[in-house]
N, C-alpha and C positions, 0 to 999 in steps of 0.2 A: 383496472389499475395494475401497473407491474410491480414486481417481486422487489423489494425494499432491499437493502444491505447494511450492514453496521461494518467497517475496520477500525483495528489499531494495529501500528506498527510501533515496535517498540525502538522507538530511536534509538539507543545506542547499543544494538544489537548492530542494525544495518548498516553494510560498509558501502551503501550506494551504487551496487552493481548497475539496477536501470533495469533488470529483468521482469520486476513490478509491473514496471512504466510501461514494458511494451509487454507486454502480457493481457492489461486493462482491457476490455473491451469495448471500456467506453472515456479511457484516457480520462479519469480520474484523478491518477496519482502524477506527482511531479518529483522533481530532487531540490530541497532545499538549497538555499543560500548560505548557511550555518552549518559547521562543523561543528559533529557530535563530539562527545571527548572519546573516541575513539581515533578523531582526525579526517575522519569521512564525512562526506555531505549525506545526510541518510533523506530517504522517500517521506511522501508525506502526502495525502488526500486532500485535494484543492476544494475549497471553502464550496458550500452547496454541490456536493456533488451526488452523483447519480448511481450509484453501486448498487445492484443487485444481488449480490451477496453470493457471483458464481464461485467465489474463492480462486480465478486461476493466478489471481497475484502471489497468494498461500503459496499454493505448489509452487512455483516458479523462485522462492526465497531461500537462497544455498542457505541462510543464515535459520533460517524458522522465526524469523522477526514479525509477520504478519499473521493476525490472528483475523477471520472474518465467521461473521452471523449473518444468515437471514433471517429476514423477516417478514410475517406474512401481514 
């Protein structure tokens, strides 16, 4: 079995750069349709998804809006 992952992104941190999105390695995350109250569309972890918890979406976040966990 492979290494599990937990995010959160804290929406109204993220001004929807996109650097998340392609960062994924397994294209997980998408950009919403809804503006945060910041005015940005912010990221967001598409429903059943598959993260392993490598964290490069974290690094990749100018804002530090994504928090990731693995899990064994």
């Amino acid at each position: 079995m492979g290494r599990k992952g937990r995010i959160a992104i804290q929406r109204d941190l993220c001004k929807g750069c996109k650097y998340c999105v392609l960062a994924c390695p397994k294209g997980i995350l998408e950009i919403e349709s809804t503006l945060n109250k910041l005015g940005y569309f912010p990221a967001r972890s598409k429903k059943g998804n598959s993260c392993t918890g490598c964290a490069l979406c974290a690094r990749m976040c100018p804002e530090i809006a994504i928090e990731v966990w693995a899990e064994d």
